[in-house]
C-alpha positions as MATLAB code, in Angstrom:
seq = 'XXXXXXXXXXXXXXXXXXXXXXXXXXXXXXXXXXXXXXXXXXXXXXXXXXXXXXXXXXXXXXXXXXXXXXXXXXXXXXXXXXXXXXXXXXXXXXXXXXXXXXXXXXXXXXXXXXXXXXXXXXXXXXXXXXXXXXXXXXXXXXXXXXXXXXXXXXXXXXXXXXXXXXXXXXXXXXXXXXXXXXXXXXXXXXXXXXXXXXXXXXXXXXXXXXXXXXXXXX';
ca = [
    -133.204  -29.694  -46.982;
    -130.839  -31.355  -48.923;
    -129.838  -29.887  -52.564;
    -129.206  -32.474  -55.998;
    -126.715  -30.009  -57.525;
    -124.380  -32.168  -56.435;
    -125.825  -34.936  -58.397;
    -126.000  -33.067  -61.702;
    -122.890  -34.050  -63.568;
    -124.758  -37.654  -63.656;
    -124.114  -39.830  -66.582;
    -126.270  -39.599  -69.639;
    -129.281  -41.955  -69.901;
    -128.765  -45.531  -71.379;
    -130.265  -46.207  -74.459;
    -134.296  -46.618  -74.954;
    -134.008  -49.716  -75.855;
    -132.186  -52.947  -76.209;
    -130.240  -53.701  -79.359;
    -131.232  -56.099  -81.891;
    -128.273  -56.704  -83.509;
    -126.380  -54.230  -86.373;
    -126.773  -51.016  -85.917;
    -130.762  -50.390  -85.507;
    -132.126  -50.561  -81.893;
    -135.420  -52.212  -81.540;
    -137.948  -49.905  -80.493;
    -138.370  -48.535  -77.044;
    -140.813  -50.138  -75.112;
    -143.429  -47.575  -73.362;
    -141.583  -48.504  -69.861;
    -138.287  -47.630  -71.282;
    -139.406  -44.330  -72.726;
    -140.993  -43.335  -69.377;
    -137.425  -43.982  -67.371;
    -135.511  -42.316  -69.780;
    -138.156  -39.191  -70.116;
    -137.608  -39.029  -66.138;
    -134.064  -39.375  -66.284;
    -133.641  -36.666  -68.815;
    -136.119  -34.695  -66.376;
    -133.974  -34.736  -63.564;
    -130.654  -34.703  -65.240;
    -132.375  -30.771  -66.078;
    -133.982  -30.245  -62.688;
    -130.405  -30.883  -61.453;
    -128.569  -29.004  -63.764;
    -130.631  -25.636  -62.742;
    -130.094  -26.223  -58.884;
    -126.599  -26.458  -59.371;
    -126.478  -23.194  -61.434;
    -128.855  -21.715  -59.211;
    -126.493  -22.447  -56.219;
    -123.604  -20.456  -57.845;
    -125.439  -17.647  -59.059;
    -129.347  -17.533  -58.060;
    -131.886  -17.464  -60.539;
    -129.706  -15.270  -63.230;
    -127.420  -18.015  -63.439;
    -130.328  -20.361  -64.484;
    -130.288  -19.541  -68.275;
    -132.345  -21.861  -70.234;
    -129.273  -22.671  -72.739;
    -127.135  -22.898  -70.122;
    -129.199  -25.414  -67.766;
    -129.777  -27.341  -71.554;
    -126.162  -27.651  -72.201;
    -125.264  -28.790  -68.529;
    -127.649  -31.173  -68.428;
    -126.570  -32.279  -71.951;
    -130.230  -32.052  -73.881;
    -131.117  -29.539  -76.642;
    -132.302  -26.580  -75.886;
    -135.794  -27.430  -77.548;
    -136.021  -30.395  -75.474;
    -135.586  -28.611  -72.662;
    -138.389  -26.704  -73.142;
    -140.513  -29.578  -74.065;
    -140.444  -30.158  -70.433;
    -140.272  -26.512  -69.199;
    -141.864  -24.052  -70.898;
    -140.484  -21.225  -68.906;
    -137.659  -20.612  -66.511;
    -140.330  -20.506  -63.477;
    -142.007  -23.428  -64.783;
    -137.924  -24.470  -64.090;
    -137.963  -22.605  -60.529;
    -141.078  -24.866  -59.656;
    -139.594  -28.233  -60.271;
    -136.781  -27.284  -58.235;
    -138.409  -26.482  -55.492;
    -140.784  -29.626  -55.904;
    -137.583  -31.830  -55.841;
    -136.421  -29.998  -53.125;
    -140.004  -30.777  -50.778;
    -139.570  -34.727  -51.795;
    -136.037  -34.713  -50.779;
    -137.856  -33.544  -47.116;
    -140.223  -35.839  -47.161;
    -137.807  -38.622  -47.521;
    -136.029  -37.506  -44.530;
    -139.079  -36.817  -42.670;
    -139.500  -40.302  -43.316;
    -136.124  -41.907  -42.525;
    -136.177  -39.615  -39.593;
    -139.489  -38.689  -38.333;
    -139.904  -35.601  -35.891;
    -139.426  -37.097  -31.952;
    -141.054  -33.764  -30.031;
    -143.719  -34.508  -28.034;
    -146.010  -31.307  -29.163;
    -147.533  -30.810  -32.332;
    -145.679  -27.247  -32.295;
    -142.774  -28.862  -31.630;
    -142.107  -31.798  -34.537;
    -143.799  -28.921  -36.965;
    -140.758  -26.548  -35.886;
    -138.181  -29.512  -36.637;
    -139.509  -29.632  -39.827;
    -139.048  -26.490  -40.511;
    -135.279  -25.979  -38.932;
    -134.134  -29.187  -40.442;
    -135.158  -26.997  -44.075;
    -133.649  -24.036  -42.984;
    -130.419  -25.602  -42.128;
    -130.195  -27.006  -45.619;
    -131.097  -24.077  -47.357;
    -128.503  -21.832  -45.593;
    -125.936  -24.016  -46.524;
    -126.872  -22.882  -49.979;
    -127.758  -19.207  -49.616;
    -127.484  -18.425  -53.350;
    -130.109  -21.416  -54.271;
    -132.306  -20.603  -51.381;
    -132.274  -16.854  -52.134;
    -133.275  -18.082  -56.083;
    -135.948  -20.417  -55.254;
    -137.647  -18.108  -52.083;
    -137.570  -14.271  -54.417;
    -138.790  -16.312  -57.440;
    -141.713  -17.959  -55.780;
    -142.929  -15.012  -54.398;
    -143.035  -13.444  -57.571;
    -144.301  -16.836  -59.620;
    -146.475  -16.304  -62.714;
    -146.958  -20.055  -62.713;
    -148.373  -22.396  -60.370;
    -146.189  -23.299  -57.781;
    -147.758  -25.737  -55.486;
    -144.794  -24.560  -52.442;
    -147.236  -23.741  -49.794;
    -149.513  -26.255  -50.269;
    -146.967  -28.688  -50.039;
    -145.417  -27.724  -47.140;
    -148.582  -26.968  -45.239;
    -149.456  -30.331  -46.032;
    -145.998  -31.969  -45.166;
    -146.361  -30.043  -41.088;
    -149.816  -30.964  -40.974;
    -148.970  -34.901  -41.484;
    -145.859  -34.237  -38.845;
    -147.720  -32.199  -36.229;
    -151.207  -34.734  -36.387;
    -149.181  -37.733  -36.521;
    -152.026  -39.808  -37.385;
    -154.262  -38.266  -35.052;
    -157.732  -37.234  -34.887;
    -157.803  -33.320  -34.191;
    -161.049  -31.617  -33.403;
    -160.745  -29.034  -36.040;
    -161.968  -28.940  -39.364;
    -159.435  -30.374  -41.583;
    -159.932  -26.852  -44.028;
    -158.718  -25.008  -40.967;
    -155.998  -27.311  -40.131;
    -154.179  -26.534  -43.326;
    -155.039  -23.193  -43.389;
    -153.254  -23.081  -39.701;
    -149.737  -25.373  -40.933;
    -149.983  -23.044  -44.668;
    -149.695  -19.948  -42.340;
    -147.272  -21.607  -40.639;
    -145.004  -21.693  -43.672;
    -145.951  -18.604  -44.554;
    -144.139  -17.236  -41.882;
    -140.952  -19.657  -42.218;
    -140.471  -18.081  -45.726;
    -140.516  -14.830  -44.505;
    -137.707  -15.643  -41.976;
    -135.860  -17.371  -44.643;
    -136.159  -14.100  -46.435;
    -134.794  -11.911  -43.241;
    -131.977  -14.414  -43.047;
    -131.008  -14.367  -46.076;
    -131.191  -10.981  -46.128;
    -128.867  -10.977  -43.124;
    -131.545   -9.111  -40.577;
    -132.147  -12.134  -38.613;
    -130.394  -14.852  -36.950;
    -130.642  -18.196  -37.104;
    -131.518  -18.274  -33.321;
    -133.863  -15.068  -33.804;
    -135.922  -17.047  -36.546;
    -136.165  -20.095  -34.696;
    -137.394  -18.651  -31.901;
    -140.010  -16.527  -33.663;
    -140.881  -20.022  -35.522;
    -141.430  -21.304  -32.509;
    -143.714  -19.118  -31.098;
    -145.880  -18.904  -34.000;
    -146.485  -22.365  -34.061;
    -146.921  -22.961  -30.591;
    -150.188  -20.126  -31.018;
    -151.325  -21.298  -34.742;
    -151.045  -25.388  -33.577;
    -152.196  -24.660  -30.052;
    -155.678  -26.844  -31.056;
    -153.723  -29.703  -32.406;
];
């Protein structure tokens, strides 16, 4: 899974709006609010993964992540009320970041088990490469106070790879029940890697084997 800390030094957002000559800017049109709104949005979401990746979640002080991403600190909170509610959209930018390369390179195993398990390897790679943000983003989701739509997510991201468009004979309630347990038990092996009692090999194998028994149906 590839992180955007790299990305957070980006340039500030251009203007709302297009002059109109002297120095008063015509007003923004709705369009140009809504770009800049997201741009300011990630410039933040960017700001915390990069602090998160050099010191986990203490490092992801609300003033700090506000003057990094160079927006007041009450505008920061406009858009994130707490520092899970930052935590979450992390983690969501993090999942689309999959997707994309789910979609730009889509799973090849024949097995349903297998293109679920590639999923889930390519993540871990890219999260090991960052311990400090993985470590950040996996202790503070277990212990959210906020919604945190992770699992679902995910479950929903191996059930699309695994299926691949097919029909499965089992009810579709059951089939993300099946893919969220699934991730259920990648976190948990993130969580003994990170906590050095695993191996990468030792928690790819035990990935492996789960998913061969939950997605045996598939």
């Amino acid at each position: 899974m590839r992180t955007t800390h790299a990305l957070a030094d980006a340039a500030p957002s251009p203007p709302e709006g297009p002059s109109t000559g002297g120095d008063r800017p015509a007003p923004a049109t709705p369009g140009a609010r809504t770009r800049s709104q997201h741009q300011r949005r990630r410039r933040i979401v960017q700001a915390a993964a990069a602090l998160a990746s050099r010191g986990g979640v203490e490092a992801m002080q609300m003033r700090t992540v506000a003057e990094r991403a160079g927006v007041a600190l009450g505008t920061l909170y406009r858009y994130f009320p707490s520092k899970m509610d930052l935590v979450v959209a992390v983690v969501g930018e993090e999942i689309d970041l999959l997707e994309s390369s789910m979609e730009r390179r889509p799973p090849t195993a024949a097995h349903p088990a297998g293109r679920a398990v590639d999923v889930l390897m390519r993540a871990t790679r890219g999260l090991m490469r960052e311990p400090e943000l993985a470590d950040a983003l996996i202790r503070s989701l277990i212990m959210a106070e906020v919604e945190a739509p992770f699992s679902d997510r995910m479950a929903s991201l191996l059930l699309r790879v695994a299926t691949d468009g097919r029909e499965v004979d089992i009810p579709a309630e059951d089939q993300l029940a099946l893919t969220g347990s699934l991730a259920g038990v990648w976190v948990q092996e993130l969580l003994e890697m990170l906590r050095g009692r695993r191996t990468y090999e030792q928690s790819q194998h035990r990935i492996e084997i789960t998913a061969e028994r939950l997605l045996a149906g598939f």
